[in-house]
C-alpha positions as CSV (number, residue, x, y, z in Angstrom):
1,X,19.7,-42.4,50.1
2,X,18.4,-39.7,52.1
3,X,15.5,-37.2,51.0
4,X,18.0,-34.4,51.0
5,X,19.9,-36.3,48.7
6,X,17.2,-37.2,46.2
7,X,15.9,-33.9,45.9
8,X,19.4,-32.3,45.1
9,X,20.3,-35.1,42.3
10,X,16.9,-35.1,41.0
11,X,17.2,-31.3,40.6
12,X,20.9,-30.9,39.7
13,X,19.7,-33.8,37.0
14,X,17.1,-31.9,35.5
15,X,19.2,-28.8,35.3
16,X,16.8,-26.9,37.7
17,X,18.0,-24.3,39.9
18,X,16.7,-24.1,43.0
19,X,14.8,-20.9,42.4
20,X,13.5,-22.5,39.3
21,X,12.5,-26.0,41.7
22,X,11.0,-24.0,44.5
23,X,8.8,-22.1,41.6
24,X,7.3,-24.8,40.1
25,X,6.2,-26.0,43.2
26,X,5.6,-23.2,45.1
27,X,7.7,-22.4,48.1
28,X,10.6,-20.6,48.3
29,X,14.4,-20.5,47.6
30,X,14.9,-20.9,51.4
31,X,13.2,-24.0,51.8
32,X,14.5,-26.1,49.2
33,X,17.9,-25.4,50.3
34,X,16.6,-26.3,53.6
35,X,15.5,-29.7,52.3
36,X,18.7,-30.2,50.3
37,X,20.5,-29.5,53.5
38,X,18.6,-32.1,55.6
39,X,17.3,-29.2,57.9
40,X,13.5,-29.8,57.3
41,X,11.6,-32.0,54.2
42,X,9.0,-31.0,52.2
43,X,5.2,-31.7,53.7
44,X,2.9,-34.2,52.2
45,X,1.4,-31.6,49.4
46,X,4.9,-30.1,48.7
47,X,5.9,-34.1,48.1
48,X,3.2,-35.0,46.1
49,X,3.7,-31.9,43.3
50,X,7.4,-33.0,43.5
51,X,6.5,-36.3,42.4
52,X,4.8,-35.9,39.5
53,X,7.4,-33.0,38.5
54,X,10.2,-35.9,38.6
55,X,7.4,-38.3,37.3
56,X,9.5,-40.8,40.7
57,X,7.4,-42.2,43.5
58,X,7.0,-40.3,47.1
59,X,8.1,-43.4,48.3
60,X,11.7,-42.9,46.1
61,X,11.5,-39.2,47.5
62,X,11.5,-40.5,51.0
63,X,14.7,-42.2,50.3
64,X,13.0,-45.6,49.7
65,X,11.9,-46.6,53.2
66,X,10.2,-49.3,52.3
67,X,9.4,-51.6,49.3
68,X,6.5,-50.8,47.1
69,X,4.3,-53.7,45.7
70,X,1.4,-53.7,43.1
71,X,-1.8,-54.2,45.2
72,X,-3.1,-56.2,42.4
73,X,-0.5,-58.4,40.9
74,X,2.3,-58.3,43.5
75,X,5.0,-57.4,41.7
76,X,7.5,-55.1,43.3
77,X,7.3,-51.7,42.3
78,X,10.3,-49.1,41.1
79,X,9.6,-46.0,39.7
80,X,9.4,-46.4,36.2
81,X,6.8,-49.6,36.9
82,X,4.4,-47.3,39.1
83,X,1.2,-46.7,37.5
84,X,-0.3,-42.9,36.4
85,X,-3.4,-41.1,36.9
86,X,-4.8,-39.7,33.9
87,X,-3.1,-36.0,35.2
88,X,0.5,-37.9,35.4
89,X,0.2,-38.4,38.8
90,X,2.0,-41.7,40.0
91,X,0.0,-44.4,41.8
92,X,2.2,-46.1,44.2
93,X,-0.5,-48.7,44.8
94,X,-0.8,-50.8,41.6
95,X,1.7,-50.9,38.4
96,X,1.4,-49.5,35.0
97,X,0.4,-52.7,33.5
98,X,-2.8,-53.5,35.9
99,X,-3.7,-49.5,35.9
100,X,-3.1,-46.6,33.6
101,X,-4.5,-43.4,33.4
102,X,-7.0,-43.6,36.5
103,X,-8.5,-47.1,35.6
104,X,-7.9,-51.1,35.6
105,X,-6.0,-52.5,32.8
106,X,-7.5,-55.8,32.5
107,X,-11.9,-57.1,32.7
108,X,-13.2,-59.5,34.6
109,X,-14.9,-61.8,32.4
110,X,-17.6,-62.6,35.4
């Protein structure tokens, strides 16, 4: 799935308009129908607000190019396994069960 694409259903399925998208994340009308028509994508700030709107990965909003794995316990990541920072912000890097809320899960006993 394309960028484009993923923007437009996660919108359409959150019952955002596209004024009300480009408002929460500050840009304008213009450029999320720009985005949603495959004419530009949203830069690396404009993609990280969007991900914690949708609460889905950059990675998903990219279109899934490549396969995210927890740097801790290697298990393959989807979006509802990422892990959070404590302001909601999704950590592609490890999943929710080896960190939550800006911290490790688990203590070494060492």
């Amino acid at each position: 799935m394309n960028t484009k694409d993923v923007i437009l259903e996660l919108r359409t399925k959150n019952g955002m308009s596209q004024d009300e998208l480009a408002e929460k994340v500050f840009v304008t009308r213009q450029a999320v129908s720009r985005w949603e028509n495959g004419e530009t994508v949203p830069n690396t700030e404009t993609l990280k607000l969007l991900s914690k709107l949708f609460g889905v990965s950059i990675n998903t909003l990219l279109g899934a190019p490549r396969q995210l794995v927890c740097q801790c316990c290697g298990m393959p990541l989807e979006d509802e396994m990422i892990s959070r920072e404590k302001d909601g912000t999704p950590n592609e890097n490890y999943c929710k069960w080896c960190y939550a809320d800006g911290a490790f899960t688990f203590s070494d006993p060492d």
